[in-house]
N, C-alpha and C positions, 0 to 999 in steps of 0.2 A: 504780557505774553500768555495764554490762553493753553493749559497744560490737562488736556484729558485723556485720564488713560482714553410664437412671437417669430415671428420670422428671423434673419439676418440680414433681410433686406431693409427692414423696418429702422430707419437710422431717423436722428434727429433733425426735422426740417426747418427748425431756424436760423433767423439772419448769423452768418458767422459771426460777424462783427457786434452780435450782441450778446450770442452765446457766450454762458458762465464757462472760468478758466476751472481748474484745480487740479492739483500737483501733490502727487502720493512718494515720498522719499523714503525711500527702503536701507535701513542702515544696522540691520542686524548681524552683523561680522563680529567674529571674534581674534582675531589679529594672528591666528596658526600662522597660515604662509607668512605672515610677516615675521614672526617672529616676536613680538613685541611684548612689554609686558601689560597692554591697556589696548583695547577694540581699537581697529584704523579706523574709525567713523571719528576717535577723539586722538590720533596723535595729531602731532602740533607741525604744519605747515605756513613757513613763512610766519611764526607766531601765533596760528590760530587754529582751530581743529579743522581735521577738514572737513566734515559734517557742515560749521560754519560756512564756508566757503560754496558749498554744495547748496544751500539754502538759501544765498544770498542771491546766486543767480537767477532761481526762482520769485525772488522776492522784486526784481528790477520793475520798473512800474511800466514801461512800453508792452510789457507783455502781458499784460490784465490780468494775473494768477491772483483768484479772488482768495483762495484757500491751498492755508500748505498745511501737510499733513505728516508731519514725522514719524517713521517705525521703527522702534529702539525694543530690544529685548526690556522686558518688568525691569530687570535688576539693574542698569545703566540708567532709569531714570533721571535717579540720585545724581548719577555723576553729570547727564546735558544738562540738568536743573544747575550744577555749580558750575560748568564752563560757560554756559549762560549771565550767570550773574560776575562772572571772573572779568570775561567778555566783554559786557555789558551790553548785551545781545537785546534791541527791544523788535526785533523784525517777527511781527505775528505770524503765528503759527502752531498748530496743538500736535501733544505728543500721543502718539497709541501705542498698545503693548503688540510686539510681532507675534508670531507662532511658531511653531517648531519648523518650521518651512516655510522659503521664501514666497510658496502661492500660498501658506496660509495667512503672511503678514502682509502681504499684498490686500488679501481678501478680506484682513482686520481695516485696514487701510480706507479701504470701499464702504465699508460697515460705517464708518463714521462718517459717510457721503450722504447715506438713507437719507436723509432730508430732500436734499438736492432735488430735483424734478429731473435737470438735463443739465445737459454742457459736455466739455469733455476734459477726460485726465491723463494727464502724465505718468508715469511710471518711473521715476529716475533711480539710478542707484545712490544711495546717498553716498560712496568713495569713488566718485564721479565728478570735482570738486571742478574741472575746465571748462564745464562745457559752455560753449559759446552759445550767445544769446541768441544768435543768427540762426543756429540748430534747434534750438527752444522754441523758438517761432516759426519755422518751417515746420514742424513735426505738429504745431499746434493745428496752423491753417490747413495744411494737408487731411488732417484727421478732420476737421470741421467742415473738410469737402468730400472725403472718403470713407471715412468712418475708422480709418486706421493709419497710423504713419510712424515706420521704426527707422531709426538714423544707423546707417548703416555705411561702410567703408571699403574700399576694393583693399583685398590683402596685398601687402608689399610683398612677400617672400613665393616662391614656391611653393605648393601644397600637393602632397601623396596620401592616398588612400591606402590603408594595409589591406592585406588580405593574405589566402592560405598561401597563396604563393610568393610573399614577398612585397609588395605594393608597385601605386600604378599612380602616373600622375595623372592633377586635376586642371582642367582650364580655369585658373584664378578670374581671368575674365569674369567669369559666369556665377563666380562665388562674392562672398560679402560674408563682413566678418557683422554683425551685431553690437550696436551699442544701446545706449539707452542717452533718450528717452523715447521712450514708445508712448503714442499715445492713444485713444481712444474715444470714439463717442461714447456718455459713459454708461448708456443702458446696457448695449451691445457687451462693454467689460462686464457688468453683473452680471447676465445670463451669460457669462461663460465663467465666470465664479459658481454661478449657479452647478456646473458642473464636476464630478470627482473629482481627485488630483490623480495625476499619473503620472508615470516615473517619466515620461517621456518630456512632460512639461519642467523649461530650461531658461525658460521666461517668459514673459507677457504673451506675447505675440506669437509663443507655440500654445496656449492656452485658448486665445481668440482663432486662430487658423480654421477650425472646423467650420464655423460657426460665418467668419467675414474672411475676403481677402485681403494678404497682407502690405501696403503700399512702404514701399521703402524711399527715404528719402537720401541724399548726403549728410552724412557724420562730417565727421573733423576728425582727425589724427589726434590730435591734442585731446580728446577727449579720453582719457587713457583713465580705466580703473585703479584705485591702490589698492594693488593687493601684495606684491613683493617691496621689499628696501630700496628694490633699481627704481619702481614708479614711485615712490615720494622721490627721492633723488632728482626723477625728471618731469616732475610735478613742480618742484621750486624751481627748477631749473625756464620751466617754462611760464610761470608766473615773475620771475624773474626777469624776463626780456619781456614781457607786457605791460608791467608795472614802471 
C-alpha cells in the first residue's frame, strides 16, 4: 500500500472509455457531532472503519479508479497506518495530509494528481461508506461527457425558507439535496483550485460553478453521510440487509 504524505469550455476530448479514473476521499472529520471518542472516518462499522468501507467501493474493478487518494489530517496517519495493518487492508492507495479546510484538503488531494495529464476525479466524502457502485459510475460517465456530475437526491420532507417575517415554503420539486460524489474532468477542477477560497464554497461543485455548469445526476438515499450516532445506527442497519 503506497503511503505518501483557458476557457471553461476547454474539457477533455478523449475517448471516455479510455480516459484515466481517479478518486480523491476526503476524510478529515473529527467525530464533534458524533460524539465519539476517535474521528468517524475510524469508528468501527459492522467490524470495520468506515473509511474502510468507503474506499473499498472505490476500489471495485468495473469502475477503472486507476488512483485512490486518501485525505487524513498529519496526526491520524498513525492511526489508518495501524487499522490498516489490523485490517489487513492491501487495496492500493496513497495517503496525503488535509488542510485546515475541506477545499484546502481537496486542493492537497489534486496536488498529488500534478503528474496526471487528464481523466477525471471524484470527490467523495470519505464518511460516505454506502454509496452504490451504480452512483459511482453514473457520476463517472456523466462527467466524462460533461465535464461535471454531482449525485444528488429530491428531499423527502418539507422545506421553508426563513426570513424577517417568519418563513415561506419551498417547491422541494425544484430543490436536491447534495451528495457526493462529484465529479470532474480534471483540468477543469485545477483551475478552479486555481482559484481563492471563499466562505461561500460548501463543496466541489460550489467551487467549479463559475467556471463549468453543474450536471446533476441521481444519488441514492442510502448514501447517507456519518455524521451523528442515528447515521452509524442506519448505516449497519443498512449494510445489514445487503449483506
Amino acid at each position: 500500500m503506497p503511503t505518501d504524505s483557458q476557457g471553461p469550455e476547454t474539457l477533455n476530448t478523449q475517448d471516455p472509455r479510455e480516459a484515466p479514473r481517479f478518486a480523491i476521499l476526503v476524510a478529515g472529520g473529527s467525530g464533534t457531532r458524533m460524539g465519539a471518542a476517535k474521528p468517524k472516518q475510524f469508528l468501527d462499522l459492522l467490524g470495520e472503519p468506515v473509511l474502510l468501507h468507503t474506499l473499498r467501493r472505490f476500489a471495485e474493478t468495473p469502475l477503472r479508479v486507476q488512483q485512490c487518494v486518501v485525505v487524513l489530517p498529519s496526526e491520524q496517519f498513525s492511526t489508518w497506518h495501524q487499522l490498516c495493518a489490523e485490517h489487513n487492508i492491501h487495496i492500493p492507495h496513497t495517503v496525503v495530509a488535509g488542510g485546515a479546510t475541506r477545499w484546502a484538503s481537496v486542493r492537497n488531494g489534486l496536488a498529488y494528481l500534478a503528474d496526471q495529464k487528464s481523466g477525471t476525479v471524484a470527490v467523495h466524502d470519505g464518511v460516505r461508506p454506502l454509496v452504490p457502485a451504480s452512483v459511482i459510475e453514473e457520476c463517472f460517465a456523466t462527467a466524462e461527457e460533461h465535464g461535471t456530475a454531482v449525485a444528488a437526491v429530491v428531499p423527502k420532507d418539507s422545506v421553508r425558507n426563513l426570513s424577517q417575517q417568519g418563513s415561506y415554503a419551498l417547491d422541494r420539486a425544484r430543490l436536491r439535496l447534495v451528495q457526493t460524489p462529484q465529479c470532474f474532468e480534471l483540468d477543469l477542477l485545477r483551475r478552479a483550485y486555481q482559484l481563492p477560497e471563499l466562505p461561500t464554497f460548501t463543496d466541489d461543485a460550489s467551487v467549479v460553478e463559475d467556471l463549468h455548469a453543474i450536471h446533476l445526476v441521481p444519488g441514492d438515499y442510502r448514501n447517507l453521510k456519518i455524521t451523528t450516532p442515528e447515521d452509524l445506527l442506519l448505516a449497519e442497519a443498512i449494510l445489514r440487509s445487503t449483506t
